[in-house]
C-alpha positions in Angstrom: 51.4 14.2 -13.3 53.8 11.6 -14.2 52.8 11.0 -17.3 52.1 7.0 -16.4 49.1 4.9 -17.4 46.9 4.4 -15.1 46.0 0.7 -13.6 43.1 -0.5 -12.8 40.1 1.6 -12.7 40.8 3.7 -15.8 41.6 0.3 -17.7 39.7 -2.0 -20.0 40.4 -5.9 -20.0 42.1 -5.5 -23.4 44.4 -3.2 -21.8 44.9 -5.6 -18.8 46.1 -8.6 -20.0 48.3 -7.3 -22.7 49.8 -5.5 -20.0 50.0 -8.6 -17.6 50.9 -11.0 -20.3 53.1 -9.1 -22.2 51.5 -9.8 -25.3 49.3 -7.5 -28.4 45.5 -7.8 -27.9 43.9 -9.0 -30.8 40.0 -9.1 -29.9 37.7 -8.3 -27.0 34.6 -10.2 -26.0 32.5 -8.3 -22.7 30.9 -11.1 -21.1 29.7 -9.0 -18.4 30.6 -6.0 -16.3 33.4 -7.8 -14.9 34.6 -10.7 -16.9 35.8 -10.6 -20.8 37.0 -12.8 -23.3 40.7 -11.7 -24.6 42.3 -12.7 -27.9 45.9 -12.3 -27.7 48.4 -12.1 -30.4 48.8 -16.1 -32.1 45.1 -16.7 -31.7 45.3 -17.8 -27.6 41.9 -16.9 -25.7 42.0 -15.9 -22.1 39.5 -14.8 -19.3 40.1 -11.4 -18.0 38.2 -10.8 -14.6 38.3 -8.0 -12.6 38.0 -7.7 -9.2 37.5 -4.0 -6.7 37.1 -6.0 -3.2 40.6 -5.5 -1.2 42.4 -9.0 -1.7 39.7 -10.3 -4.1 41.9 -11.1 -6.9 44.9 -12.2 -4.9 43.2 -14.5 -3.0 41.5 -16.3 -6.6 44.8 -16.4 -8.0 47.0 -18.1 -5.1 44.0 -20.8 -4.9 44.0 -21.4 -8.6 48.0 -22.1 -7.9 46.9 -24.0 -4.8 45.0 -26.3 -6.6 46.6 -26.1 -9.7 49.6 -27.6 -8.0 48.2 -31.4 -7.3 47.8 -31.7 -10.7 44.7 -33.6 -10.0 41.3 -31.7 -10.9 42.0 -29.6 -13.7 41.9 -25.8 -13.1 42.7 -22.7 -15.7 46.3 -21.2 -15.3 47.1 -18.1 -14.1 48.7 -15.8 -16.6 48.9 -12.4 -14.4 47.3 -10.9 -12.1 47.5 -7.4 -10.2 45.1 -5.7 -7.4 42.4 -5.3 -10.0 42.7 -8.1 -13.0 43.4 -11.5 -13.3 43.8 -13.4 -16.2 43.6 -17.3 -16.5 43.5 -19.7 -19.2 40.0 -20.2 -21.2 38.4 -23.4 -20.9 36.5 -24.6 -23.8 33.5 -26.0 -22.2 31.5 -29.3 -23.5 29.0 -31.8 -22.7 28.7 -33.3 -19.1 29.1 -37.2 -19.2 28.8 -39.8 -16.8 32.5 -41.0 -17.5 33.8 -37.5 -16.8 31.9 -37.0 -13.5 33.5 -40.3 -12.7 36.8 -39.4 -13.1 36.0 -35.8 -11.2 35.3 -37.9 -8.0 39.0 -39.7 -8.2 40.1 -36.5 -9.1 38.6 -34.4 -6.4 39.6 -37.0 -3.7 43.2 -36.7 -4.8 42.7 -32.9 -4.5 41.3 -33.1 -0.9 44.1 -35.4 -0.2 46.9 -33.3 -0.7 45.9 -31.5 2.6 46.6 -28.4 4.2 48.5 -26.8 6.8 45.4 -26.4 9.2 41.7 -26.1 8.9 41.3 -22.3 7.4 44.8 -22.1 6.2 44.6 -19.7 3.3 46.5 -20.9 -0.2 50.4 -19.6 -0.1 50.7 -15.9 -1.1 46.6 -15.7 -0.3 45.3 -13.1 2.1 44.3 -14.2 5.6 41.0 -12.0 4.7 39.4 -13.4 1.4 36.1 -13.9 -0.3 33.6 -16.5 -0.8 31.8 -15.2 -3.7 31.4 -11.5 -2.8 30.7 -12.0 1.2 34.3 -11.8 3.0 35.4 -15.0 4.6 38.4 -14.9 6.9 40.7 -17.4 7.2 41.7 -18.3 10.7 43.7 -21.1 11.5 42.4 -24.1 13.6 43.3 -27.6 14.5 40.2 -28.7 15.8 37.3 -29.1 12.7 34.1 -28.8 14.8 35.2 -25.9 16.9 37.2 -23.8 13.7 33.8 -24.2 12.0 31.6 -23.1 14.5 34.1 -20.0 15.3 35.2 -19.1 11.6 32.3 -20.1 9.2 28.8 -20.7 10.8 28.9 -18.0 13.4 30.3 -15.0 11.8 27.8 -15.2 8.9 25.0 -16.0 11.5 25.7 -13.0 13.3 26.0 -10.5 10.4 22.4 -11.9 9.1 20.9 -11.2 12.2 22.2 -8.0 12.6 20.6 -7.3 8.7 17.5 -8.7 9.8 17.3 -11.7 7.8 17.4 -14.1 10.9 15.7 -13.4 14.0 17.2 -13.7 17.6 14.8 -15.8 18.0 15.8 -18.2 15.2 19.3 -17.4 15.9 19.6 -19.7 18.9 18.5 -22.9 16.8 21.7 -22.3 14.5 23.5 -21.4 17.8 22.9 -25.1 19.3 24.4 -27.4 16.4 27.4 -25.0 16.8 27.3 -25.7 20.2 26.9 -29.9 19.4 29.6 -30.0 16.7 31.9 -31.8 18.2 29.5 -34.7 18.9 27.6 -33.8 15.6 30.9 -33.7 13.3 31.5 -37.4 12.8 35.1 -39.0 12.9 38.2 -36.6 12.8 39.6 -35.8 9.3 42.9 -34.1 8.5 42.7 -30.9 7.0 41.7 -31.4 3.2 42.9 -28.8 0.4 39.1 -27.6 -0.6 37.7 -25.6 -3.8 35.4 -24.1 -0.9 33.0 -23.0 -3.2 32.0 -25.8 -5.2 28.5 -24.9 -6.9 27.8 -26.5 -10.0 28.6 -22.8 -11.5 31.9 -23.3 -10.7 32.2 -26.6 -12.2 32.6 -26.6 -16.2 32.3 -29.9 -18.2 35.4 -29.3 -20.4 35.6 -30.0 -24.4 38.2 -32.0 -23.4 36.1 -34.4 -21.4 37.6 -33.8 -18.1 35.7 -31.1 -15.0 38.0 -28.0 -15.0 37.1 -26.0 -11.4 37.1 -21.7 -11.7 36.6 -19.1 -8.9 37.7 -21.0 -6.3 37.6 -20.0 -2.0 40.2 -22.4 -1.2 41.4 -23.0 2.0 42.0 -25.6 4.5 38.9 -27.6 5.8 36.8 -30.8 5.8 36.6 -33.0 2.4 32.8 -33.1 3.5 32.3 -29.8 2.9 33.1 -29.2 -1.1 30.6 -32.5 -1.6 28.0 -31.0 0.5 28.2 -27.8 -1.6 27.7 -30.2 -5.1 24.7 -31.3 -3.4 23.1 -27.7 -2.1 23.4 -26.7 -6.0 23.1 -29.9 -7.7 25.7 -30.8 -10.7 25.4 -33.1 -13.6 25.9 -37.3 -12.6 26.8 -36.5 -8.9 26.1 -40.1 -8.5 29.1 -40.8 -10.2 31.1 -38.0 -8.9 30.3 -39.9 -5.7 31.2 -43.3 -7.0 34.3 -41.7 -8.8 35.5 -40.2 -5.3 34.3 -43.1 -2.7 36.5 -45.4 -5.2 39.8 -43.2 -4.6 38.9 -42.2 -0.6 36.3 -44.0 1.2 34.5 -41.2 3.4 33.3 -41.9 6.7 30.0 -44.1 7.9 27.4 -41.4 8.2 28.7 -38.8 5.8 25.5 -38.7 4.1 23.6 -37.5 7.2 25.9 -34.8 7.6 25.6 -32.8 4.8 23.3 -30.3 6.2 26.1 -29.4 9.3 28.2 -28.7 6.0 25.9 -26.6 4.3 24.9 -24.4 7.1 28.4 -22.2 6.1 27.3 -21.7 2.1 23.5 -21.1 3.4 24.3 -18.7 6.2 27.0 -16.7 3.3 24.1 -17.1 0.7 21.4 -15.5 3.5 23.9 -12.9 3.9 24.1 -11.9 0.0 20.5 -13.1 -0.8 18.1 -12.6 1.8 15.3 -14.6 3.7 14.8 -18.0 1.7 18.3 -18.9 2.2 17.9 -17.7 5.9 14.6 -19.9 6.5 16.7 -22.7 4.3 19.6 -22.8 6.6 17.3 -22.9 9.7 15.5 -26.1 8.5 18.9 -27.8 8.1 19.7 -26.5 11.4 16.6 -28.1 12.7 16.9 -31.5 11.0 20.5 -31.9 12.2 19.2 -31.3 15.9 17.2 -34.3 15.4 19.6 -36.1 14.0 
């Protein structure tokens, strides 16, 4: 024995951020089994989250920096982070309002519009092998939307809920098809866009501050389509005028609206995956609808 602390698993959030701050703990708030509130020295409040799943907490740090760096949509800053705890900024939360959401839309345009190296492109200093909530999503590279979807986010997930059971073969091949009629189904070609990638309304917080801070991202490089079609799966407060906020700042494409469902086969499929049969039978009436287009 070296006589060294031990990090990570022998470690309470306290312990973590004074350690990756550099700064006395003053108070400590568990808010559940993996996320705390920390008071550090001067008064200063941060989140402390921890994280077990290889990569996990690299991969929410480099997209908070990701997004963080447009300097569009608000997001909290990162403050340290190791293979087990991250700490970010606390956001002091308030009431959703119609003038925020507006101002979330322009925002979130400008985020999408900062672009990416490819489609699946993971944040700089992110691991090629991340997370979209607690089901793994890998980030492969592609330069063709229709075709890096089908190969990187619908299919894996597909595959891994039939082999659990919770789709059939049978029901498998439905899925199978629009992955198959993507490139006809995708609408106009977009440039990769600089995505949250997991943008439930849980994720979204109305800040005291009246402006949308975004937390627990899955950024990568993808299609602008697919963060709105993910406020729509989960609803969120005035997404009318998140709309009219982002169609103001970036116009999407004639048709956008009837291709929501192609974009939220990937978070149905992943929520199948953790969940179990409703999302499965969810994702297949999408599927469905979009082959009758």
């Amino acid at each position: 024995m070296t006589g060294r602390p031990v990090h990570g698993h022998g470690e309470g959030p306290g312990a973590a951020a004074a350690r990756l701050t550099g700064r006395p703990v003053t108070g400590e708030r568990r808010l559940s089994g993996t996320l705390a509130q920390v008071t550090l020295d001067g008064g200063q409040m941060v989140m402390v989250k921890r994280g077990d799943d290889p990569g996990a907490v690299q991969s929410e740090a480099a997209g908070l920096r990701w997004l963080g760096d447009v300097d569009t949509v608000r997001v909290p800053a990162v403050h340290g982070h190791d293979r087990h705890w991250l700490v970010t900024d606390r956001v002091l939360t308030g009431r959703p309002s119609g003038e925020a959401a507006v101002r979330f839309g322009r925002e979130l345009a400008a985020l999408h519009a900062a672009g990416a190296p490819a489609f699946g492109a993971p944040p700089p200093g992110g691991p090629i092998d991340a997370y979209i909530g607690l089901a793994p999503m890998r980030n492969g590279p592609g330069t063709d939307w229709p075709r890096w979807y089908a190969e990187h986010r619908v299919l894996p997930y597909l595959r891994r809920a039939v082999d659990d059971g919770t789709i059939r073969h049978a029901e498998a091949a439905v899925i199978e098809r629009v992955a198959d009629r993507l490139p006809e189904l995708a609408g106009p070609a977009e440039p990769p866009a600089r995505l949250h990638g997991d943008l439930w309304n849980g994720n979204v917080l109305w800040g005291a501050d009246g402006h949308v801070w975004l937390i627990d991202p899955a950024a990568h490089g993808g299609h602008r389509e697919t963060d709105l079609a993910m406020l729509h799966l989960f609803g969120c407060p005035h997404l009318d005028q998140v709309l009219d906020g982002y169609q103001d700042a970036a116009p999407l494409d004639d048709g956008w609206a009837d291709r929501i469902g192609l974009h939220q086969l990937f978070p149905l499929l992943v929520h199948a995956v953790l969940f179990g049969r409703g999302y499965a039978e969810q994702a297949l009436r999408v599927a469905r609808a979009a082959l009758r287009g």
